[in-house]
Wavefront OBJ file of the C-alpha trace (Angstrom):
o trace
v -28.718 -70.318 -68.430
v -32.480 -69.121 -68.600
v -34.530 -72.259 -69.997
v -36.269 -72.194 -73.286
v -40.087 -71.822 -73.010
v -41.694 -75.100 -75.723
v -45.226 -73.907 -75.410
v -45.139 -71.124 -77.262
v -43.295 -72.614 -79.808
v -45.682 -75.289 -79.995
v -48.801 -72.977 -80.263
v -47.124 -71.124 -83.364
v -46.453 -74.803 -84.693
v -42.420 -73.640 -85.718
v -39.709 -73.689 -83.850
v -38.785 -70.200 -84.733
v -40.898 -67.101 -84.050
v -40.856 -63.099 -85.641
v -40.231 -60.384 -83.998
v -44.213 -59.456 -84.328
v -45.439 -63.196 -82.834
v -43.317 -62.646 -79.826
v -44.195 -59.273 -79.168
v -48.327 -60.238 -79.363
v -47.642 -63.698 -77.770
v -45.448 -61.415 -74.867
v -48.470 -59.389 -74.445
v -50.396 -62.078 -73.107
v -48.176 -63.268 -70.636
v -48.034 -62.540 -66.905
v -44.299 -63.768 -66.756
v -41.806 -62.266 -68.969
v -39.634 -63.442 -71.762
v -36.529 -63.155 -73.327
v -36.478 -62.993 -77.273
v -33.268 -63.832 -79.534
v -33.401 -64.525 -83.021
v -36.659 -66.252 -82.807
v -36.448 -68.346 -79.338
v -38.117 -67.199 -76.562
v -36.685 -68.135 -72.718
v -38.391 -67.737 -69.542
v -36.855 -65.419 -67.130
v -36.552 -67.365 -63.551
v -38.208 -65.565 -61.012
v -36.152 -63.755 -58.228
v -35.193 -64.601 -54.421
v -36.303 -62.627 -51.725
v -32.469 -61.736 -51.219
v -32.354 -60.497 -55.026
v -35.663 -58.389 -54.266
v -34.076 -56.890 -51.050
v -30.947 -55.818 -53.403
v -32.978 -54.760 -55.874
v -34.890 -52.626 -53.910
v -31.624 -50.896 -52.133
v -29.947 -49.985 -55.337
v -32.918 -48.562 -57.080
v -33.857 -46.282 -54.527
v -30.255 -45.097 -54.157
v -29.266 -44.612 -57.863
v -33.508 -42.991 -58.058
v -32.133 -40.624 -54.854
v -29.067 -40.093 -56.891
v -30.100 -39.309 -60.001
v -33.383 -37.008 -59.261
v -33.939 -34.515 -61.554
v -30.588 -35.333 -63.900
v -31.152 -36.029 -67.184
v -30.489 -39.936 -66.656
v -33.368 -41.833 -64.748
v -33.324 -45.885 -63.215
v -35.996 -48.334 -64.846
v -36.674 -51.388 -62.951
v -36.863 -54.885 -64.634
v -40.776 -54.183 -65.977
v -38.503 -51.959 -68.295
v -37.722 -54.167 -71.885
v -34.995 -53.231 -73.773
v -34.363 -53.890 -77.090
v -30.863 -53.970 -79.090
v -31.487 -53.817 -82.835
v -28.041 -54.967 -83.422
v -28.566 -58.454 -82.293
v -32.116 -58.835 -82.185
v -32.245 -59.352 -77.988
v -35.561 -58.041 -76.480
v -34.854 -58.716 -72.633
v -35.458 -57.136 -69.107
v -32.562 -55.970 -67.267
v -32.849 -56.058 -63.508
v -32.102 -52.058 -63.438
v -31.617 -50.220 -66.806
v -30.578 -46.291 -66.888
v -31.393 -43.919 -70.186
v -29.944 -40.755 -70.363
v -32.474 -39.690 -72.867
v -36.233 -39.013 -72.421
v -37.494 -42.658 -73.242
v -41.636 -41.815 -73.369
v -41.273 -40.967 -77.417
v -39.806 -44.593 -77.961
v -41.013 -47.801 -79.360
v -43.194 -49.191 -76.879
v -41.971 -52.744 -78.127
v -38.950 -52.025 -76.236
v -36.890 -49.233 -75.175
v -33.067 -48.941 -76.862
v -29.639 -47.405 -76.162
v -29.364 -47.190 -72.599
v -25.899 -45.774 -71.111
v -25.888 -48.547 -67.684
v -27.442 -52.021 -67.592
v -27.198 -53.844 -64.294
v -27.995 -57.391 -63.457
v -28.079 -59.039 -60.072
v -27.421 -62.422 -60.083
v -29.133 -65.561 -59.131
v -27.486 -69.443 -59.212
v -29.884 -69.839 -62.117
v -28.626 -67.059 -64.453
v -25.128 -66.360 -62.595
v -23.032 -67.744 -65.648
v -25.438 -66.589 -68.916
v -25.591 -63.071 -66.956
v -21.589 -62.959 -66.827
v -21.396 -64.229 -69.941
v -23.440 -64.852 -72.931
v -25.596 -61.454 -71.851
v -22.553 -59.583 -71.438
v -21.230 -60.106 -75.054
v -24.995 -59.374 -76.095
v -24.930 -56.015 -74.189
v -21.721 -54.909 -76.225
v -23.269 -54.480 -78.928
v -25.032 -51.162 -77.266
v -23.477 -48.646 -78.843
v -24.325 -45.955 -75.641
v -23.639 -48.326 -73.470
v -20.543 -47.038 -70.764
v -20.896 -49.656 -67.928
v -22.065 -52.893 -67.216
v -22.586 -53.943 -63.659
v -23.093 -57.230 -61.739
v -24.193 -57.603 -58.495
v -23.790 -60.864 -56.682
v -26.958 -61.902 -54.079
v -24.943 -64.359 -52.388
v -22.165 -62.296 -51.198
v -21.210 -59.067 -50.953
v -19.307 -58.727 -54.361
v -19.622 -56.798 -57.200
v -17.905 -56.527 -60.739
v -18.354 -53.149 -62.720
v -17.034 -52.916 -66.306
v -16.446 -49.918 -67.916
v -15.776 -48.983 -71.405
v -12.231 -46.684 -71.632
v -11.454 -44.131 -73.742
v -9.868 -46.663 -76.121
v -13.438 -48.934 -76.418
v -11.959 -51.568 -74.481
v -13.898 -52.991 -71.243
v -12.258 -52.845 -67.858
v -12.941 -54.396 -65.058
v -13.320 -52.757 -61.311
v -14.250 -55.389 -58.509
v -15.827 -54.521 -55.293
v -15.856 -56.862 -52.307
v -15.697 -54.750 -48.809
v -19.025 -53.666 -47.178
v -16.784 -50.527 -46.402
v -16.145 -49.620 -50.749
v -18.408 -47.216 -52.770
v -19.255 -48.808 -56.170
v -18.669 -45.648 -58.616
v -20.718 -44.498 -61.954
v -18.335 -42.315 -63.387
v -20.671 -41.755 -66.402
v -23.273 -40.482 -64.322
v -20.927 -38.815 -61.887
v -22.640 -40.440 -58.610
v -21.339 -43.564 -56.541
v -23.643 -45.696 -54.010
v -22.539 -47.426 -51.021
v -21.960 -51.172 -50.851
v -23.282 -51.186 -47.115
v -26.841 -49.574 -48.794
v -27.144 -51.645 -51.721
v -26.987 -54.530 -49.527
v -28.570 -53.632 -46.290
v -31.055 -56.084 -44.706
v -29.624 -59.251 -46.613
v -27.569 -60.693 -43.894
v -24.357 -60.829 -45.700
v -22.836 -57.469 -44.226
v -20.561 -58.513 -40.967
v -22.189 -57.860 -37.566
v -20.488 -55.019 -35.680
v -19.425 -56.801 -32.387
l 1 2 3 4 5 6 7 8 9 10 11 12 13 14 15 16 17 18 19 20 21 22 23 24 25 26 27 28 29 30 31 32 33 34 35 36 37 38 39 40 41 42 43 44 45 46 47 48 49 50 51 52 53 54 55 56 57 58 59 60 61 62 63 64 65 66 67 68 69 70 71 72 73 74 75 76 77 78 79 80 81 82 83 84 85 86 87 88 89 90 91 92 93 94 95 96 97 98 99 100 101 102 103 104 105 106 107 108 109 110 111 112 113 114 115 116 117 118 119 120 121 122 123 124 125 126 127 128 129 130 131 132 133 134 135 136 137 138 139 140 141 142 143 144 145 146 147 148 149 150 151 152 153 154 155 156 157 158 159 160 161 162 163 164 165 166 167 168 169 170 171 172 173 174 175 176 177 178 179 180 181 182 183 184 185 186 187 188 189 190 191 192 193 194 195 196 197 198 199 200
């Protein structure tokens, strides 16, 4: 799990921040920060792997998705769920809704959140995030992208509100949006990492 940040907490003199101190304190930071109910955690920074994955999928859902009413955000992109009082960064977050009249503080109801993970954040991503990112009410699919092989877990709400679970583990598989009606490649989203087998 991400590690709590003390400074902060120290400079404000209370273990327990509002919504407005992290927001001005967040301002002033070059590295960015989680926020829930009034602790603040550093988010680790990213391998050169994560980077490369991050960079295939966003240009392919971007490609994808060009002039559709739902757009990718990379992780400079903070989302905010009312519900539960997270303010966070999602690797890749996709609105289908124009997003420039919202709250700069953080933008909310987004219909696909997808995190790639890393050994620091593989279990609070799969886990404690997850149950977090329920609470979305427009949110349709989840999506988890492992960095350290080529696997990937997409879960879906059905038409009964209940989340399933679709894995993907060939190089040869498409991973599918079928909210957004596109599907991407598993041999794209993780081209140049070196975990793809070598054609003989």
């Amino acid at each position: 799990m991400i590690s709590e940040v003390r400074e902060p907490l120290a400079a404000y003199g209370k273990k327990i921040l509002t919504v407005d101190e992290y927001l001005e304190w967040e301002k002033q930071q070059e590295e960015k920060h989680e926020f829930f109910r009034g602790e603040i955690f550093a988010m680790s920074g990213a391998s050169a792997r994560h980077n490369v994955i991050f960079k295939n999928l966003f240009v392919e859902l971007a490609v994808a998705l060009k002039g559709k009413p739902c757009q990718p955000y990379g992780s400079d992109m903070r989302v905010h769920i009312p519900q539960n009082t997270l303010y966070t960064y999602p690797d890749i977050s996709i609105f289908c809704k124009d997003i420039l009249d919202e709250n700069a503080d953080g933008a909310i109801e987004p219909t696909v959140l997808i995190e790639i993970l890393s050994p620091s954040t593989r279990n609070y991503d799969r886990g404690g995030k997850f149950k977090l990112y329920r609470d979305i009410p427009t949110l349709k699919e989840f999506i988890i992208v492992d960095s350290e092989a080529v696997a990937i877990e997409s879960f879906r709400l059905n038409e009964r509100g209940h989340w399933e679970l679709e894995e993907y583990k060939l190089a040869s598989d498409n991973l599918d949006f079928p909210c957004l009606a596109i599907s991407v490649p598993l041999s794209e989203i993780y081209a140049g990492t070196k975990l793809l087998p070598v054609n003989p």
